[in-house]
C-alpha positions as CSV (number, residue, x, y, z in Angstrom):
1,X,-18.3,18.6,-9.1
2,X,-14.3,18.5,-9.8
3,X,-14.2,15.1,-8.2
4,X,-17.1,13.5,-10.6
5,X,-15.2,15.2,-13.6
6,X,-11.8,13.6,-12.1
7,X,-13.6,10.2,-11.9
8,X,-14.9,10.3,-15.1
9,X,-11.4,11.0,-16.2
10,X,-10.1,8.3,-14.6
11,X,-12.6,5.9,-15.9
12,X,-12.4,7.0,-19.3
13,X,-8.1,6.4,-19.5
14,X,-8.4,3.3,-18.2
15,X,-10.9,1.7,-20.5
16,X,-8.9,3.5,-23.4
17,X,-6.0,2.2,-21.8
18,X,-3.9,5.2,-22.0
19,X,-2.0,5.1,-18.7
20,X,1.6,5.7,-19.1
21,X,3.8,3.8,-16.3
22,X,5.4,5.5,-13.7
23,X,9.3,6.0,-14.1
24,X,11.6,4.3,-11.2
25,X,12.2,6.7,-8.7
26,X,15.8,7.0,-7.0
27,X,17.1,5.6,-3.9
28,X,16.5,7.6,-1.3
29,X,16.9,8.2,2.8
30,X,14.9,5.7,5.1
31,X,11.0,7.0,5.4
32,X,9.9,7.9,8.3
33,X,8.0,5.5,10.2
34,X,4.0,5.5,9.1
35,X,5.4,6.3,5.6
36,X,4.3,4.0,3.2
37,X,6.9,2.1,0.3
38,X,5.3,0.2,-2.6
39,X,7.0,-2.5,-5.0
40,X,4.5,-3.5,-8.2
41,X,1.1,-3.7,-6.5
42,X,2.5,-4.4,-3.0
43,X,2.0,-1.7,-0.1
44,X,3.8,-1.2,3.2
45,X,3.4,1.1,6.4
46,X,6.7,1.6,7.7
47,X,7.2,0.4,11.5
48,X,9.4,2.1,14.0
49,X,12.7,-0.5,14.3
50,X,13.5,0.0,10.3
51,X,17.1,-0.3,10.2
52,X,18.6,1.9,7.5
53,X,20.2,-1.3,6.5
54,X,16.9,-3.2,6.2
55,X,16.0,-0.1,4.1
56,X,18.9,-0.5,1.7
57,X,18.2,-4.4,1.5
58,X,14.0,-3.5,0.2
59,X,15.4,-0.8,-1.9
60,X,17.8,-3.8,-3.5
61,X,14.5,-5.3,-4.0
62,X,12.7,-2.8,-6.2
63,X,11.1,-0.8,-3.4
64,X,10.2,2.4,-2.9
65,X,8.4,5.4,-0.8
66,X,4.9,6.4,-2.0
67,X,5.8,10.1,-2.8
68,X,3.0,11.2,-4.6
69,X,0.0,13.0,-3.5
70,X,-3.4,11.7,-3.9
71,X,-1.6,8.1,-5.1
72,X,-5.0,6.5,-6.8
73,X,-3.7,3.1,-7.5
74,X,-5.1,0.2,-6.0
75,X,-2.5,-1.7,-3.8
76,X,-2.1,-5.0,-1.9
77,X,-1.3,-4.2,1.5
78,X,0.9,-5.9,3.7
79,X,-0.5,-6.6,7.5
80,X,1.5,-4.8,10.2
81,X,2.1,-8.4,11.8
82,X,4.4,-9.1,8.7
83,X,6.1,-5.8,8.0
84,X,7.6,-6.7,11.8
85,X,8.2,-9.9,11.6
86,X,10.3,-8.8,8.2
87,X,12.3,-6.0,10.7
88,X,12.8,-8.4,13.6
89,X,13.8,-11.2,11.0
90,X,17.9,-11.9,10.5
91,X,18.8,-11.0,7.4
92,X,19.5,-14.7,5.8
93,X,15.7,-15.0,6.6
94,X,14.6,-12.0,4.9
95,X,13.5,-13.1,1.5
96,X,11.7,-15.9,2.8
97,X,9.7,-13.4,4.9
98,X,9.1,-10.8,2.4
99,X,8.0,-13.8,-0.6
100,X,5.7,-14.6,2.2
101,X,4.6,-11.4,3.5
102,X,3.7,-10.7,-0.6
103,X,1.6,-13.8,-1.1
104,X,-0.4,-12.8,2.1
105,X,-1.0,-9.3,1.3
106,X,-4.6,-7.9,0.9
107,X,-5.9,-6.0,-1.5
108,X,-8.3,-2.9,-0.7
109,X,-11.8,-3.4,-1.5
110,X,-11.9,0.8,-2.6
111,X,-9.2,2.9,-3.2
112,X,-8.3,4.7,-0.2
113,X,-7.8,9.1,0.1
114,X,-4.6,10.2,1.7
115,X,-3.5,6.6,2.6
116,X,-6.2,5.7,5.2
117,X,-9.7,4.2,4.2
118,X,-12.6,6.4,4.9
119,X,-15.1,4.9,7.5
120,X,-18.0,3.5,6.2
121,X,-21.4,4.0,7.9
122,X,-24.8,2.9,7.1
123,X,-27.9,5.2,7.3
124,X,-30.1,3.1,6.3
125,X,-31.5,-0.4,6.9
126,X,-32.7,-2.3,10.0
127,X,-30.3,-4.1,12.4
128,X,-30.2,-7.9,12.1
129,X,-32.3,-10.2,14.4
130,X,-30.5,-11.2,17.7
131,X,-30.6,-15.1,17.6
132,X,-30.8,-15.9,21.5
C-alpha cells in the first residue's frame, strides 16, 4: 500500500510541478565499475578500463555518480558499446565520442528499481501463429 501512496505522490508533484532541482554534487573518487554516472538526462554504467583520468575529463563535463537510493528519474541510457568506445578513445577524440554517444542514447520505456529493469512476463494471451 506504501508504494501506491508513494506513486500517487509522485504523480501529484509533478503535475503541480513542485519538484525542486537537485543541487550539483562534488567531485568525487572514480566509481567503481557497474556504478552508474549521470549528466542532465544522460545515464552511464561504468566499464572496467575507466582511467581516473578519463574520470576527471567526464567530471570536467558535468558528470556525476548516481548516489541516491531508489533514483526515480527517467534517464537516457548510453549502450555499453559506446561507454567503451569513449574509454578506448584517445583523448583529442573524446568529445566527439561522448556528443555522439549522447545523441544515441535510449531512453527507458519505465523507470527502472535499483538500476536494473524488472523482467516483464506475460500470463496471459495466446502465442502468435508460426508462419511456415
Amino acid at each position: 500500500m506504501a508504494s501506491f501512496a508513494a506513486a500517487v505522490r509522485d504523480r501529484l508533484r509533478t503535475l503541480m510541478n513542485i519538484r525542486k532541482p537537485r543541487k550539483d554534487q562534488r567531485r568525487g573518487p572514480r566509481p567503481s565499475v557497474g556504478s552508474r554516472i549521470y549528466w542532465d538526462d544522460v545515464r552511464m554504467t561504468v566499464q572496467a578500463g575507466m582511467s581516473v583520468e578519463l574520470w576527471g575529463w567526464l567530471q570536467t563535463q558535468g558528470w556525476r555518480e548516481v548516489v541516491f537510493k531508489g533514483d526515480r528519474r527517467r534517464y537516457r541510457d548510453v549502450s555499453t558499446d559506446m561507454a567503451m568506445q569513449l574509454i578506448d578513445s584517445p583523448p583529442e577524440r573524446r568529445e566527439e565520442i561522448l556528443a555522439q554517444a549522447i545523441e544515441n542514447a535510449v531512453a527507458r520505456t519505465r523507470p527502472t528499481e535499483g538500476g536494473t529493469a524488472a523482467a516483464r512476463t506475460t500470463t496471459t494471451g495466446t502465442p502468435p501463429p508460426e508462419d511456415g
